[in-house]
Residue frames as a rotation matrix with the C-alpha (Angstrom) as fourth column:
UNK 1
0.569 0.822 0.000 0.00
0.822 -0.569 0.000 0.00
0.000 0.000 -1.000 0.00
UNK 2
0.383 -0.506 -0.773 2.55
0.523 -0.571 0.633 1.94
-0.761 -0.647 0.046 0.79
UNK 3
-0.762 -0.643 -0.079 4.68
0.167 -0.313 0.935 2.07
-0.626 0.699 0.346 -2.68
UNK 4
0.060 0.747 0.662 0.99
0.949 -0.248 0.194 2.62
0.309 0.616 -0.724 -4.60
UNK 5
0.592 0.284 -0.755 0.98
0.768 -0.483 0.421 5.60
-0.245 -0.829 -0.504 -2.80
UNK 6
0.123 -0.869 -0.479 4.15
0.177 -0.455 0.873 6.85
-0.976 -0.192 0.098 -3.40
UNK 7
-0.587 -0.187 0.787 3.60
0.795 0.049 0.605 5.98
-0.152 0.981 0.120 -7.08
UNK 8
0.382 0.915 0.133 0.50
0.893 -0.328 -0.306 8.10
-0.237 0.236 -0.943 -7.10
UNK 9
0.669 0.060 -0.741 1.99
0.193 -0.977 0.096 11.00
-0.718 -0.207 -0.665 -5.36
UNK 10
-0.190 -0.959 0.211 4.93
0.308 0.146 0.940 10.56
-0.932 0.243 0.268 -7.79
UNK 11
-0.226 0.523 0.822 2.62
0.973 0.085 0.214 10.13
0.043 0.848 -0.528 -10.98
UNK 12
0.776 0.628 -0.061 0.57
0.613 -0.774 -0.161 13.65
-0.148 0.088 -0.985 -9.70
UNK 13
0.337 -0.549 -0.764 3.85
0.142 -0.773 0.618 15.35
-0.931 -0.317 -0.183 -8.90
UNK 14
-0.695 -0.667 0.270 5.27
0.382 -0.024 0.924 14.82
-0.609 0.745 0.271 -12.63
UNK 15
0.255 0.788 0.561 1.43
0.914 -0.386 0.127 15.71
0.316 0.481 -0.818 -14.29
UNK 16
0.498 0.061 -0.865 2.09
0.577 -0.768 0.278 18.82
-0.647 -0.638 -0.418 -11.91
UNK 17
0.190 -0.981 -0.048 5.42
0.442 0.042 0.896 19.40
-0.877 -0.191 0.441 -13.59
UNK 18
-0.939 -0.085 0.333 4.50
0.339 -0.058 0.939 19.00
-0.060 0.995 0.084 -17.35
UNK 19
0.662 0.748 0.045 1.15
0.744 -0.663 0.086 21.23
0.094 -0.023 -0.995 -16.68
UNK 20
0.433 -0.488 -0.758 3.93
0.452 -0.610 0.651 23.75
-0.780 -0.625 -0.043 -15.26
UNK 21
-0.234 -0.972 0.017 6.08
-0.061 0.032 0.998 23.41
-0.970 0.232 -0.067 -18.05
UNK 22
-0.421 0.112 0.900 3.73
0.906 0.093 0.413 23.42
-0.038 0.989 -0.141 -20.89
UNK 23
0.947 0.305 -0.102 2.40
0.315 -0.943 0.104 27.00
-0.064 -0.131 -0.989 -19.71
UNK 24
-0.065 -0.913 -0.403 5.85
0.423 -0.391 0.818 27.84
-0.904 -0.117 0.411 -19.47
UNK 25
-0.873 -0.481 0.077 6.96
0.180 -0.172 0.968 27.14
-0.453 0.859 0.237 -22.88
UNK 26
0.409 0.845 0.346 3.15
0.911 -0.398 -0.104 28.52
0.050 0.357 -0.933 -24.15
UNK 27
0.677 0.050 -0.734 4.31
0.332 -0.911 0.244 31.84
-0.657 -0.409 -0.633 -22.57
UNK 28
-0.204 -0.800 -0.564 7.84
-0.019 -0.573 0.819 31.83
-0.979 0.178 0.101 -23.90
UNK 29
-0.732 0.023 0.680 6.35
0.680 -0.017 0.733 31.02
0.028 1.000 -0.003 -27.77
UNK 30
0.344 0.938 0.044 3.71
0.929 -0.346 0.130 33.28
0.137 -0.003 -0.991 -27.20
UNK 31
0.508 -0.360 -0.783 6.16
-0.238 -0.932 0.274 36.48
-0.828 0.047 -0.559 -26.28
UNK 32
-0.796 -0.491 0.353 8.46
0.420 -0.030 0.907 34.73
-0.435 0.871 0.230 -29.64
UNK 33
-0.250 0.895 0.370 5.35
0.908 0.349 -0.230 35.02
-0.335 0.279 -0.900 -31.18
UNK 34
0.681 0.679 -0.273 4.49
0.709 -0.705 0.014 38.64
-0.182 -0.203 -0.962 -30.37
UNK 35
0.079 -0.802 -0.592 8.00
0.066 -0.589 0.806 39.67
-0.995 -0.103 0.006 -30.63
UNK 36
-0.626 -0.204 0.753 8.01
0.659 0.377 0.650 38.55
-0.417 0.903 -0.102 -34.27
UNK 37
0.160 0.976 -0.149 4.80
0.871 -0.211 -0.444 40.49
-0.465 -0.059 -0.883 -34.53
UNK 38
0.729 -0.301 -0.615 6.11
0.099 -0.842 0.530 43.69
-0.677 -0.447 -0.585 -33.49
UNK 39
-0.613 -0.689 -0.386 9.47
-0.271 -0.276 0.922 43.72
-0.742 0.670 -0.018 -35.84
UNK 40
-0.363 0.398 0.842 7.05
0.908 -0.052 0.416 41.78
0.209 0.916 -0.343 -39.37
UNK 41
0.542 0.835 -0.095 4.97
0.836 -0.547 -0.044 45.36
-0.089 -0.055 -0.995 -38.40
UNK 42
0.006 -0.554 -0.832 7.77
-0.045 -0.832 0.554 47.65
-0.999 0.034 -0.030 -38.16
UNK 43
-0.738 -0.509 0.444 9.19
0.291 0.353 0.889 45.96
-0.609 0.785 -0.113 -41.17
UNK 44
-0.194 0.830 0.523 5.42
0.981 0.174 0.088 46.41
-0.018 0.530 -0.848 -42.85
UNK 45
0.518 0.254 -0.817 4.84
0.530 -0.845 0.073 49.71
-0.671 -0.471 -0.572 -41.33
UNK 46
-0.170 -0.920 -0.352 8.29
0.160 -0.378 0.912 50.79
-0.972 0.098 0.212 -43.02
UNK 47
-0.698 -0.334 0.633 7.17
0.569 0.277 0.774 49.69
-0.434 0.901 -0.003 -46.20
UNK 48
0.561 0.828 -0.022 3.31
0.828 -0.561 -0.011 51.41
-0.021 -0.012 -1.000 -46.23
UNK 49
0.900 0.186 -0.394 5.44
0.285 -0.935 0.209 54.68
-0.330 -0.301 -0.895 -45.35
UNK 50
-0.281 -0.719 -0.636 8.13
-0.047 -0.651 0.757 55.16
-0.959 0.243 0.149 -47.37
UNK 51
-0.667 0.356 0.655 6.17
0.741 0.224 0.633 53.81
0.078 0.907 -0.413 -50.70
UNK 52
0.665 0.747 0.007 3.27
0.737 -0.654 -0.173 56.76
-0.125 0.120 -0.985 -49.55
UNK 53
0.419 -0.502 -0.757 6.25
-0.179 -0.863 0.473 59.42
-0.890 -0.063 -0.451 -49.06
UNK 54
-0.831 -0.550 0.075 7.57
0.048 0.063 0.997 58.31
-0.553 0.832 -0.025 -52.86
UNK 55
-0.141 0.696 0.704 4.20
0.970 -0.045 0.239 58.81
0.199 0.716 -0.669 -53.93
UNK 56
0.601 0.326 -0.730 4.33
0.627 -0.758 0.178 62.45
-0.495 -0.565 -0.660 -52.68
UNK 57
-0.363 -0.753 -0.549 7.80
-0.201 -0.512 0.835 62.95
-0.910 0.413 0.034 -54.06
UNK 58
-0.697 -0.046 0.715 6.60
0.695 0.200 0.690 61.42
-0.175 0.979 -0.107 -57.68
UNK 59
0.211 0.842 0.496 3.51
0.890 -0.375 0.258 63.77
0.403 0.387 -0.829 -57.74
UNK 60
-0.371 -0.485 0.791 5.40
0.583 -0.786 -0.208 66.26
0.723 0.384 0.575 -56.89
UNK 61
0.350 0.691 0.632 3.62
0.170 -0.711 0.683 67.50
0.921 -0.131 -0.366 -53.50
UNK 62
-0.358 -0.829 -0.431 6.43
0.554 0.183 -0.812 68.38
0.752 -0.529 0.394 -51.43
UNK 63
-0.409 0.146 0.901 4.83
-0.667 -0.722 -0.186 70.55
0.623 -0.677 0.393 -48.91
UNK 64
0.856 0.497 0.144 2.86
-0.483 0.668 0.567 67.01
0.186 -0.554 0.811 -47.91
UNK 65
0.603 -0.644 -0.471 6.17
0.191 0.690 -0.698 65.40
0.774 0.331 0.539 -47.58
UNK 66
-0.608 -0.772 0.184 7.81
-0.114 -0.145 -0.983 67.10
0.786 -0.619 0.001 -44.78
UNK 67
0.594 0.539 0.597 4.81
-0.795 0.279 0.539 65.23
0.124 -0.795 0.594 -42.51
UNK 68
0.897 -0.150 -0.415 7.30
0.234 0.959 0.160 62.29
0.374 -0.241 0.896 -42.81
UNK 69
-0.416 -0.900 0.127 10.47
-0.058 -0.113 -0.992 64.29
0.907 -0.420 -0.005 -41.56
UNK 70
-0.227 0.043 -0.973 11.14
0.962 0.163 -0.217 64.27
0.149 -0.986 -0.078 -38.08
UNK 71
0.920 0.390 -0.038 10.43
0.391 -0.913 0.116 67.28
0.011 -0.121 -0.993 -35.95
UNK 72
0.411 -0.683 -0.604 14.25
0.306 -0.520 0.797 67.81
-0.859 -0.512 -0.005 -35.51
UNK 73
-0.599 -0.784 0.162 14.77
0.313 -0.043 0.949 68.52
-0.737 0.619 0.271 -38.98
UNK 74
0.101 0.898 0.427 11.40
0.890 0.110 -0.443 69.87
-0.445 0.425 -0.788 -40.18
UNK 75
0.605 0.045 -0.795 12.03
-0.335 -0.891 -0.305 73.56
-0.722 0.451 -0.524 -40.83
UNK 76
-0.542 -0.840 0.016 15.23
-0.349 0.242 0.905 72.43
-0.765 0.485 -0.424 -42.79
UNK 77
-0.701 0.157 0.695 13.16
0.321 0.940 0.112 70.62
-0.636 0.302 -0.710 -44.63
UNK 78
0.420 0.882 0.213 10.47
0.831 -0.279 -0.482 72.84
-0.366 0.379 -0.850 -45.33
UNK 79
-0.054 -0.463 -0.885 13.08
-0.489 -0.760 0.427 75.12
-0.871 0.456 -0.185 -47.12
UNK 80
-0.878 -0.205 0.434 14.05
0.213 0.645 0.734 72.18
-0.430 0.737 -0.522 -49.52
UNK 81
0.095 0.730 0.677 10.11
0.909 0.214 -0.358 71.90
-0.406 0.650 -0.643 -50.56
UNK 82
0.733 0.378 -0.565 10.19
-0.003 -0.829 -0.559 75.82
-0.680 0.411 -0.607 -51.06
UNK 83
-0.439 -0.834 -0.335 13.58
-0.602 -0.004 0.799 75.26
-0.667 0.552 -0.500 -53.11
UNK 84
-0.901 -0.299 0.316 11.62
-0.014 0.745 0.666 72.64
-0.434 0.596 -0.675 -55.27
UNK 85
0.261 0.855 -0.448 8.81
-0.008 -0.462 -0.887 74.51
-0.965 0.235 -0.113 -56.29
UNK 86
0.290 0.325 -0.900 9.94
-0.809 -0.420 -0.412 74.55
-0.512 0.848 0.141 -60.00
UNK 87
-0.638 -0.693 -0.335 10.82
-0.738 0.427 0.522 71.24
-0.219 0.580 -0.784 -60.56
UNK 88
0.368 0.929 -0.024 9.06
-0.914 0.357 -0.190 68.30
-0.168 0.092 0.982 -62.02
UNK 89
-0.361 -0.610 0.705 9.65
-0.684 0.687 0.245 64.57
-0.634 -0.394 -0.665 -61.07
UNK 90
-0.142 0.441 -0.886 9.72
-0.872 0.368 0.323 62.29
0.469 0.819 0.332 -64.09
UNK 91
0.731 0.591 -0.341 10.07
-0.215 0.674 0.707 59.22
0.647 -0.444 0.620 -62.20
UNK 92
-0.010 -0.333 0.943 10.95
-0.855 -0.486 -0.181 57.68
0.519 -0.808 -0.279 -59.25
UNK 93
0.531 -0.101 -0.841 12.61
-0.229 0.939 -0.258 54.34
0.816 0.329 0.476 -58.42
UNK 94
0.320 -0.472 0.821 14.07
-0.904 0.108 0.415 52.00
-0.285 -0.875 -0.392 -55.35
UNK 95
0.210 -0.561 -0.801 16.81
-0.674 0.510 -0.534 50.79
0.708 0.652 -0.271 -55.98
UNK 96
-0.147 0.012 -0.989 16.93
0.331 0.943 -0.038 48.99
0.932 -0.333 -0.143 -52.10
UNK 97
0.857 0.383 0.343 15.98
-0.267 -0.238 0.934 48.89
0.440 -0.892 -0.102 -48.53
UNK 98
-0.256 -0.719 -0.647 18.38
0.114 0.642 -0.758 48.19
0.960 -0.268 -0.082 -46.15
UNK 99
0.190 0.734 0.652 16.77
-0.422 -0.539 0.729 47.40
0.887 -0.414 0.207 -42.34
UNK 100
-0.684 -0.704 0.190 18.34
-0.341 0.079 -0.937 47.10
0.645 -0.706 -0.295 -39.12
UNK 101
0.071 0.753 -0.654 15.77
0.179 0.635 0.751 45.33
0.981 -0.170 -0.089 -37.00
UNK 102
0.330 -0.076 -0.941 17.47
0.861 0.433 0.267 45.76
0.388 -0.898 0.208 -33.86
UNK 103
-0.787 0.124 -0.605 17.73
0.217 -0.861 -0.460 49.60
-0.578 -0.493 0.650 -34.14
UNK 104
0.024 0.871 -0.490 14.98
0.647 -0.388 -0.657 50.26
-0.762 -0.301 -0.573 -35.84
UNK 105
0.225 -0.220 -0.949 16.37
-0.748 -0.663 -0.024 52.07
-0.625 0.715 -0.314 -38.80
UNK 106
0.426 0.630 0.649 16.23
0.435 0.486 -0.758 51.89
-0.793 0.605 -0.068 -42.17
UNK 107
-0.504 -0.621 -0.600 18.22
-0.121 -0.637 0.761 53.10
-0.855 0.456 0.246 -45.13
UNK 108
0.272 0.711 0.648 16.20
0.514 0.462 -0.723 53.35
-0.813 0.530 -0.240 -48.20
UNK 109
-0.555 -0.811 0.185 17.99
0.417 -0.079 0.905 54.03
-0.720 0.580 0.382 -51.80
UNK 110
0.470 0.804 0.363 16.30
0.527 0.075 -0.847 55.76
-0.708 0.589 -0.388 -54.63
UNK 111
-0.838 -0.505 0.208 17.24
0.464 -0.457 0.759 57.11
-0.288 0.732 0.617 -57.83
UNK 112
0.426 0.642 -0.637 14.73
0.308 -0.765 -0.565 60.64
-0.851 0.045 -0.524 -58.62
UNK 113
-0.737 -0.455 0.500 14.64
0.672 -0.410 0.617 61.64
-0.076 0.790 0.608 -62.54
UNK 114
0.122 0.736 -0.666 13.44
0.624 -0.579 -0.525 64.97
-0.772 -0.351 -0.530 -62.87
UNK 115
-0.599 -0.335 0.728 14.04
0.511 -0.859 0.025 68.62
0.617 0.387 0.686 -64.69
UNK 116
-0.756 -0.019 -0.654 13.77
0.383 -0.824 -0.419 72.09
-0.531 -0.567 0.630 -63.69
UNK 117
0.530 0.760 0.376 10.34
0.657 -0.088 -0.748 73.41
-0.535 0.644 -0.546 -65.35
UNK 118
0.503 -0.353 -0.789 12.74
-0.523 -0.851 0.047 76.22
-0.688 0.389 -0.613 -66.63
UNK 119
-0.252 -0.901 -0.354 14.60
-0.881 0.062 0.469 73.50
-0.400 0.430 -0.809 -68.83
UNK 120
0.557 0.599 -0.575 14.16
-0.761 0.645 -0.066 70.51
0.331 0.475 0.815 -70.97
UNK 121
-0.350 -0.937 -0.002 17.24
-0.619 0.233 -0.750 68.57
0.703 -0.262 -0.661 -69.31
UNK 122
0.817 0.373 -0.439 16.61
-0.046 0.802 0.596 65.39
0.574 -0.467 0.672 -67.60
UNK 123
-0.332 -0.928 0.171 18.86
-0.628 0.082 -0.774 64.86
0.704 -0.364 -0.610 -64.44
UNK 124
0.219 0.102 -0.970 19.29
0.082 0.989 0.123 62.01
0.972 -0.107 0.208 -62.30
UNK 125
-0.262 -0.862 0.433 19.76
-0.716 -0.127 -0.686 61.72
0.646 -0.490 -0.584 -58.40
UNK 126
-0.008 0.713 -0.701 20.17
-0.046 0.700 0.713 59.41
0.999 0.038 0.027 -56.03
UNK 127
0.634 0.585 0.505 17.93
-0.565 -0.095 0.820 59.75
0.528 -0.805 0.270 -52.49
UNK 128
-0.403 -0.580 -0.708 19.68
0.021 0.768 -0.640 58.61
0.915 -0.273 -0.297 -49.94
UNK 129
0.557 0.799 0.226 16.86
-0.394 0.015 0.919 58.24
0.731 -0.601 0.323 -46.93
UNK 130
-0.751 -0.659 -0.041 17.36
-0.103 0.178 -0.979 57.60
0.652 -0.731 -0.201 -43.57
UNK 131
0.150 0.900 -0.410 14.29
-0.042 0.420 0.907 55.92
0.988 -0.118 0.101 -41.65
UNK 132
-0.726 -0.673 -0.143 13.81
-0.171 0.378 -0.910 55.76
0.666 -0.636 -0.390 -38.44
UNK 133
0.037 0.978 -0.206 10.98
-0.093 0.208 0.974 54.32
0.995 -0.017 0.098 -35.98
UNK 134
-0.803 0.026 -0.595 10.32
0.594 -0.039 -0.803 55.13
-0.044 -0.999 0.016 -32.21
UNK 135
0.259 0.954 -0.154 7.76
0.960 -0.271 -0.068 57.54
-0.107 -0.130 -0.986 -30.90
UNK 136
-0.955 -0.280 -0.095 7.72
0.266 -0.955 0.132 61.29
-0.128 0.101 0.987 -31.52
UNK 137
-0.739 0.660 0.136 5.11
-0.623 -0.746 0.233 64.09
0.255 0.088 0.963 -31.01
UNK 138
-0.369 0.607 0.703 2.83
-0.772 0.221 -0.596 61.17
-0.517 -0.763 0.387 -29.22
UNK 139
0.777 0.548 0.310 2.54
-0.373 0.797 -0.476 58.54
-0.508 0.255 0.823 -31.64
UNK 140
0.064 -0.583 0.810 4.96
-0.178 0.792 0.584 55.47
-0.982 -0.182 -0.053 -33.02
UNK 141
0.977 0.173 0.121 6.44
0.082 0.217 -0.973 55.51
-0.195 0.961 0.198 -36.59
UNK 142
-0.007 -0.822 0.570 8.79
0.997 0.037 0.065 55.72
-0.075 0.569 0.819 -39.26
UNK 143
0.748 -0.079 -0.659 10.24
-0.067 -0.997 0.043 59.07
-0.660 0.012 -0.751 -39.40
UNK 144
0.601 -0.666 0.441 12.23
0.597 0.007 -0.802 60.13
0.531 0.746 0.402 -42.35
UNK 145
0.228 -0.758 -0.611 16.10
0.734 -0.278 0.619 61.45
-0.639 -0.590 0.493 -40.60
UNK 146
-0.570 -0.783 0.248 17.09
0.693 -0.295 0.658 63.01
-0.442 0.547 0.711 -43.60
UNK 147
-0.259 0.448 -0.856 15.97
-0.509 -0.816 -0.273 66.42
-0.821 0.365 0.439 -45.75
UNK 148
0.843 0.403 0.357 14.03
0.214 0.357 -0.909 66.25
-0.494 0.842 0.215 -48.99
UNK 149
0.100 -0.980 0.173 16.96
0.869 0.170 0.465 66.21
-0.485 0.104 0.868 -51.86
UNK 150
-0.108 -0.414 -0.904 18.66
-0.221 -0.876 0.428 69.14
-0.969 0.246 0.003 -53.46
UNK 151
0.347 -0.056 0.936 17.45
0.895 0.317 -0.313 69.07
-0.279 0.947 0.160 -57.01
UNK 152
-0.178 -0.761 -0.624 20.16
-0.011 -0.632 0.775 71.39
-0.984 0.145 0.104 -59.00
């Protein structure tokens, strides 16, 4: 009678164990889970908002464009758009992303063909962006680091 006993309490104590231990490892794939979340969303986020700010720059409506600068570099910015009042963007290509997951930043190549309306001259440059995602002014995004380019 005795060893039944012991078996029991033995038997309950290991059910105990692997009840313990499958909530564990629930929890710890559940935060993998959520963590994964959280960066595929940056990573998504990133894309939604630098493809809308290259539809701004292709249609030409730089004054909407310096909502994606940061605030430390907005006025700066809002010179560039008045500097680019006479130009017109033929088109407007990425050439790559590059994304740092573990800061949060983002480097995002383009190549911007344009002319000056004063000229028939096609000229080429290429955008070099600087992304970055955290909170500012009370809400979580991608902020653009860099100024809108110098088109010459």
């Amino acid at each position: 009678m005795i060893n039944c006993s012991l078996t029991e309490r033995n038997h309950e104590m290991a059910e105990s164990i692997g009840r313990s231990m499958r909530l564990f490892l629930f929890f710890v794939l559940l935060m993998a889970a959520l963590g994964s979340c959280s960066t595929y969303m940056a990573g998504k986020n990133l894309d939604e908002t630098s493809r809308a700010y290259g539809d701004i720059v292709r249609w030409e409506k730089f004054e909407t464009a310096s909502v994606f600068a940061a605030s430390s570099i907005r006025d700066e910015f809002e010179k560039r758009v008045k500097d680019a009042r006479n130009v017109e963007v033929l088109d407007y290509r990425v050439i790559n992303v590059e994304y740092d997951e573990a800061k949060k930043k983002a480097t995002v190549n383009v190549e911007i063909s344009y002319r000056m309306l004063s000229s028939t001259v096609v000229r080429t440059l290429i955008d070099k962006q600087i992304w970055s995602y955290g909170e500012e002014e009370g809400s979580k995004r991608w902020r653009l680091m860099t100024l809108l380019p110098e088109f010459k």
